[in-house]
N, C-alpha and C positions, 0 to 999 in steps of 0.2 A: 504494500500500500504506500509505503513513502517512496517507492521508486516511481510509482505511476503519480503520487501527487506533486512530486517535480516534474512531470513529462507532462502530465493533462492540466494539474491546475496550474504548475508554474509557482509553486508553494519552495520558498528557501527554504535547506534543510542543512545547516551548521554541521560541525564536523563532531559536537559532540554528540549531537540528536544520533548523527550516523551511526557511530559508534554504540549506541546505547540499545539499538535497532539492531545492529549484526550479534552483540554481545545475547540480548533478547533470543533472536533466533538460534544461536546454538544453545541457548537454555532450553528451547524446546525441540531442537534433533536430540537431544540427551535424554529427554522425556520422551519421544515416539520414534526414537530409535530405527530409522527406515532401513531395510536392506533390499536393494533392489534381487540381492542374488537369492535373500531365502521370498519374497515373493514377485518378481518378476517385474512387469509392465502394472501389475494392481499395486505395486509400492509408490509408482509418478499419480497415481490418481488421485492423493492427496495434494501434491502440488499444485495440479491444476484446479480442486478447488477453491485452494486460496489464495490462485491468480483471480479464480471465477468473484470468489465473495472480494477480496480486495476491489474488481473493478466495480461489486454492487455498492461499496461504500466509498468509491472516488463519483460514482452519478448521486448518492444520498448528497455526497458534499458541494457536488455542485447544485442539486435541485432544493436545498436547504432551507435558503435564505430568498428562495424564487417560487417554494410552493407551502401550500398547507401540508402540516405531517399526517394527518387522517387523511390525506387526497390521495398524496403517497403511498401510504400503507394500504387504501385499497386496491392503484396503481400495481403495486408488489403483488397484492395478493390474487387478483386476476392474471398477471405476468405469470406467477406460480401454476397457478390451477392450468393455464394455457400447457405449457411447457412439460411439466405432466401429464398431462391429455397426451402430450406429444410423443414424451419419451415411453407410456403405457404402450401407447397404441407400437410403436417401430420394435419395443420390447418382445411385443407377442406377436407381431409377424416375422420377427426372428427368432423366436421361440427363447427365448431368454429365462430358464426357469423361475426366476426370483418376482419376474413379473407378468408370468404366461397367465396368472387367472388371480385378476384384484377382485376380492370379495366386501361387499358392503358389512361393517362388523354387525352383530345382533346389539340388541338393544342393551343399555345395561351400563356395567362399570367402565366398558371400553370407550362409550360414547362420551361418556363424562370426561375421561382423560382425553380425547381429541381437543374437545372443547377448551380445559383446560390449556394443553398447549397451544390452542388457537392465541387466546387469553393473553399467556402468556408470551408468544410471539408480537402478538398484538403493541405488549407495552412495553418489552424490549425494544422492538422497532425506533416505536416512537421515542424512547430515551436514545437509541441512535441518532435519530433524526435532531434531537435535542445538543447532544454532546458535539455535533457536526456543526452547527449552527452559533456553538459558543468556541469550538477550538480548530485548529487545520488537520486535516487529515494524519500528515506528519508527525503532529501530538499526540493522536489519539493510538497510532499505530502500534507500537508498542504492547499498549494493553489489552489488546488482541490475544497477546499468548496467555492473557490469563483464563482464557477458555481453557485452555490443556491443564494448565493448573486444576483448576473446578472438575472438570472432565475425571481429572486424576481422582480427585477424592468422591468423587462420586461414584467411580470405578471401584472403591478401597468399600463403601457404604454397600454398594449394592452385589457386589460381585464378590465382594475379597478379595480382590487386586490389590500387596500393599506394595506400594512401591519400595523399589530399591535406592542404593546408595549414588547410583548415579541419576535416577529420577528426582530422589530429595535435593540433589547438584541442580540441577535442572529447574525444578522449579524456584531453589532456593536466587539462581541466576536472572531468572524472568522477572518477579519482584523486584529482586535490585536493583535490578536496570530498569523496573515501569517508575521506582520511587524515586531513583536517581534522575531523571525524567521529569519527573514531577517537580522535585524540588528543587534542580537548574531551570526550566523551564518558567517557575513561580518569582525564580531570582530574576530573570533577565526581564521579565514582565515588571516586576519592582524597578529595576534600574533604568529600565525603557520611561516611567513614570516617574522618576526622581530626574533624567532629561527634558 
């Protein structure tokens, strides 16, 4: 994401911002640890998600400050529903087992958890749409990897995945570098203000 918001928005990015961003990202190769040789070509499919999501929050940050965030989010959410349509349908005329036969769930406690997460996608969103609106993309970048972090311990709650000694390296990296981040970031804004 701060690579595209120096290319599309044209957003400065210091040398310490950089630093604090590659430092960040080997916090979380140390966390999800890819190997391309124990799985193949499904080990890149994680990259190009988060070229995919990084480009959805370089248009969040340009559409910000130019639209309503409920206009947005429904914008998204139509986008979404399309694109599934899309990828359902080529699924199963390629016979795709994971998606040969989408079944409507029964009524019930499953129904309640879609919702939920609608819910909640709903107002994450919209606090993107919010944190976009008050800082540049290049700021906020960063703490992005605190997804992996949460992810981890969600993982440790639900599954009993406890991480290891170089996962706690890892995350303990990612923080560092969101607070380090935070707290130059807070300075230069101070000093910007005191000129």
């Amino acid at each position: 994401m701060t690579i595209l918001s120096v290319v599309i928005l044209k957003e400065k990015v210091g040398w310490r911002r950089r630093i604090a961003v590659v430092i960040g990202f080997a916090g979380a190769m140390l966390i999800v640890q890819p190997s391309y040789a124990v799985f193949g070509p499904v080990s890149l499919l994680p990259i190009c998600t988060a070229f995919l999501f990084a480009t959805y929050l370089i248009l969040t940050r340009q559409m910000a400050s130019k639209d309503n965030a409920m206009t947005m989010q429904f914008a998204a959410g139509i986008g979404g529903v399309i694109t599934l349509a899309i990828v359902v349908s080529l699924a199963t005329v390629f016979g795709v087992d994971d998606f040969s036969s989408p079944q409507i769930p029964e009524f019930g406690i499953r129904w309640v958890l879609i919702f939920a997460i609608g819910a909640l996608a709903t107002v994450g969103h919209l606090m993107v749409v919010m944190a976009f609106r008050l800082a540049s993309a290049s700021i906020l970048a960063p703490f992005q990897y605190l997804e992996i972090v949460t992810g981890t311990i969600i993982g440790f709650y639900l599954f009993g995945d406890f991480p290891d000694a170089l996962k706690w390296l890892g995350i303990f990296i990612i923080v560092a570098s969101g607070i380090y981040l935070f707290v130059r970031e807070r300075a230069a804004a101070q000093e910007d203000a005191v000129e």
